[in-house]
C-alpha positions, -999 to +999 in steps of 0.1 A: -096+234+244-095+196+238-069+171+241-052+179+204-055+216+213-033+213+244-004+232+255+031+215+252+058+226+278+075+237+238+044+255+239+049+276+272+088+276+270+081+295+232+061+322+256+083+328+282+111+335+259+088+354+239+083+376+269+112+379+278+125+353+301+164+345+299+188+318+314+201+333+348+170+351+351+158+350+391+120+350+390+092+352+417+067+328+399+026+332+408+001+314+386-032+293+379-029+266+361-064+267+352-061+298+332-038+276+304-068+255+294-054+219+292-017+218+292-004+183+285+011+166+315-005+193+337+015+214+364+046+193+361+045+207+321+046+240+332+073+238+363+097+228+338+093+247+308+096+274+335+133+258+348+146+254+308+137+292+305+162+304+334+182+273+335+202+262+363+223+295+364+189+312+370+168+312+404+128+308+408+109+316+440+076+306+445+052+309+473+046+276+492+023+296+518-003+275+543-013+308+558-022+291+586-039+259+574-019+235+599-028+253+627-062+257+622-088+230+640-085+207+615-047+208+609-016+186+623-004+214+651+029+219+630+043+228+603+066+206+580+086+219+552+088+182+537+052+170+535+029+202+547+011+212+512+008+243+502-029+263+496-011+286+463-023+260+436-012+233+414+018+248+401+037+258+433+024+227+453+043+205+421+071+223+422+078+223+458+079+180+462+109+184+428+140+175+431+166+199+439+138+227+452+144+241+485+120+253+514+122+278+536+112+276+573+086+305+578+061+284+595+028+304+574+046+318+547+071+298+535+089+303+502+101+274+476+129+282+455+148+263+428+181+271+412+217+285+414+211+309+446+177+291+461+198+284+494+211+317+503+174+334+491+157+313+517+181+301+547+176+332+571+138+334+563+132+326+597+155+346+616+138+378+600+106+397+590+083+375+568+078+403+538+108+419+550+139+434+529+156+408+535+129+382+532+139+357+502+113+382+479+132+407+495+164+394+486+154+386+448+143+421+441+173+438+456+192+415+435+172+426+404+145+404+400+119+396+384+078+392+390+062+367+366+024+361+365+006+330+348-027+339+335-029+356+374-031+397+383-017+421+403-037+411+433-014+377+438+018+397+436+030+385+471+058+416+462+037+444+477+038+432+509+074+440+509+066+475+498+044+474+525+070+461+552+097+481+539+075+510+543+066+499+579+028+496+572+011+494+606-012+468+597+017+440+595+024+426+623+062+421+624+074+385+640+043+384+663+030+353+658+046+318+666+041+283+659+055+246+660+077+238+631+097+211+625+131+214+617+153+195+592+174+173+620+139+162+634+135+187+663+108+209+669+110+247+680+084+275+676+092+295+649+080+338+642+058+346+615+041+377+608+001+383+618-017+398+586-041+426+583-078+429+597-086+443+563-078+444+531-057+477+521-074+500+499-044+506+479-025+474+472-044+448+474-070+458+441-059+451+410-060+486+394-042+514+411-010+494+409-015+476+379-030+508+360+003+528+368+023+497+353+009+500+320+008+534+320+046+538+319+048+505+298+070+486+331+055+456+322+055+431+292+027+406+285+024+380+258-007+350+257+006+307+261-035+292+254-060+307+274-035+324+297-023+362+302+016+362+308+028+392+328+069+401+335+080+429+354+111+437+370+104+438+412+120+471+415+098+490+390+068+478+408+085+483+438+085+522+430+048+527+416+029+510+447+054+525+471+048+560+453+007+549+462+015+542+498+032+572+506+007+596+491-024+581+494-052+571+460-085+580+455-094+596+492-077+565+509-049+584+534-013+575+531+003+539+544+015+561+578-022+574+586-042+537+576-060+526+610-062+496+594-038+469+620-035+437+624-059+411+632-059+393+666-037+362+660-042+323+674-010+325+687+002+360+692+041+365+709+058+397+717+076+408+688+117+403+686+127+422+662+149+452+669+132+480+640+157+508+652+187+484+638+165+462+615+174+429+631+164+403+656+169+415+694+201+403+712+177+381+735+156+366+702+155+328+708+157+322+670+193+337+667+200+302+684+191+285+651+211+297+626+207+298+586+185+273+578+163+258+554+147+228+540+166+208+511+149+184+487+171+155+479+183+157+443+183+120+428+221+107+422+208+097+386+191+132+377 
C-alpha cells in the first residue's frame, strides 16, 4: 500500500462504525498496527478514530503490560506508570502518553484506559487479583463490554485470563509476586502482581477452540479497514464459550480443575494476600494501606 493508498483516521472511524462501534461504547482495545498497511499519521491516526467512535461518554481499556521488562537485568528496578513503556505495540504505547488517559498501578500488568469511567475501571487494580473479577477487564465485562481486535486474534484477547481467574485456574498465581512501583505522590512501595503460567494452556491460549466456537454461533462481527481484520465481540459471550472449554475439557486436554500445569517460579515471589474464601485482600494485606489509586495523565487546559 503506498503513500496515496493510505488509511485516513475517516478511513478507520468508517470501519468501526461499520462494525458496530457506538458512542458510550466501553471497549477493551488489542491491535497491530502493522496489520493496517500504512495508515497516515501512524498509531496516533488510529487512537483517535478509535476515541470519535465511543466518544467521551464511552470508555476504552487497553493493555499497557511490561510483563516484567523493568525488572529484568536490563531494566530500571521499578515500575513507573508515567514514563515505563509498554511491550503491547504502537497503538497502546501511543495512547497511554495522551492526554486525559489514565494508568493503573499493577506493577506487570497494568491497564490504560481513556474515557467517561477510566478512573473507577482502574483505581483498585492494585489492591486485587491482576485478571481478576474485579480487575479493570473484569470490571468492563461485568459492565457489558466489549472486546475489539485490530487486524489481531483470539490469542491476544487478554479477556481469557479472567475466565481463567474467575475459574480459579491453578496455573495463575494470585498476588504472588511483588515489585517496586512508584506511586503518583513520588513514594515507592512494592506492589502484588500475579506470577503467570509455566506453559502455555492447551485450551485458551490457541486461536481455534475459542475462536471456532465464536463463529460458530455468529457472537462475533468482523469487517476489513486496509490490510486489517476488525473483530467485536461482546466480553460476556466469550466469556461463556471459553469458560464452557475450561470446565469440560477439548480435544483430550482435562478440564481447567485437573491441568498440572502451575505457575512458573517467579523473580520475586511473596506469599499470597488474598483472602479466596471472601474474594478480597486479607485483613493483614499491606496494600489495603494504599487505597484507590491510579495514575492520571494531565489533560492540557487548552484541549
Amino acid at each position: 500500500m503506498d503513500n496515496q493508498s493510505a488509511l485516513t483516521g475517516e478511513d478507520i472511524l468508517r470501519a468501526l462504525q461499520q462494525l458496530g462501534v457506538e458512542p458510550g461504547m466501553r471497549m477493551m482495545v488489542h491491535s497491530s498496527l502493522s496489520s493496517f498497511g500504512t495508515v497516515a499519521g501512524g498509531a496516533a491516526t488510529v487512537v483517535r478514530a478509535l476515541m470519535a467512535a465511543v466518544t467521551p461518554s464511552g470508555t476504552l481499556l487497553m493493555p499497557s503490560f511490561n510483563h516484567g521488562g523493568p525488572f529484568g537485568p536490563k531494566g530500571p528496578g521499578i515500575y513507573d506508570p508515567a514514563t515505563t513503556p509498554t511491550s503491547n505495540g504502537a497503538i497502546p504505547e501511543t495512547f497511554r502518553q495522551m492526554p486525559g488517559v489514565h494508568r493503573s498501578l499493577n506493577p506487570t500488568h497494568p491497564y490504560a484506559a481513556w474515557g467517561a469511567e477510566a478512573a473507577s475501571l482502574l483505581e483498585r487494580h492494585h489492591l486485587t487479583l491482576t485478571m481478576g473479577p474485579d480487575s479493570p477487564l473484569g470490571l468492563l465485562a461485568a459492565c457489558g463490554g466489549y472486546g475489539l481486535l485490530l487486524g489481531t486474534n483470539y490469542h491476544t484477547n487478554t479477556f481469557k485470563h479472567v475466565v481463567e481467574t474467575t475459574l480459579g485456574a491453578p496455573c495463575l498465581g494470585r498476588r504472588t509476586t511483588a515489585w517496586p512501583t512508584l506511586l503518583p505522590d513520588g513514594t515507592i512501595r512494592s506492589l502484588r502482581t500475579w506470577t503467570y503460567r509455566a506453559s502455555p494452556c492447551p485450551i485458551s491460549d490457541p486461536d481455534g477452540p475459542a475462536e471456532d466456537e465464536m463463529e460458530r454461533r455468529s457472537l462475533h462481527r468482523r469487517v476489513m479497514a486496509g490490510n486489517a481484520r476488525l473483530t467485536l465481540f461482546r466480553l460476556a459471550d466469550f466469556q461463556g464459550v471459553l469458560a464452557d472449554l475450561l470446565r469440560t475439557g477439548y480435544a483430550g486436554h482435562p478440564p481447567c480443575s485437573r491441568c498440572p500445569i502451575r505457575p512458573a517460579i517467579s523473580g520475586n515471589p511473596v506469599a499470597s494476600d488474598w483472602n479466596d474464601r471472601e474474594n478480597c485482600l486479607n485483613a493483614d494485606s499491606e496494600a489495603r494501606a494504599i487505597g484507590p489509586l491510579l495514575y492520571r495523565r494531565p489533560t492540557p487546559a487548552n484541549s
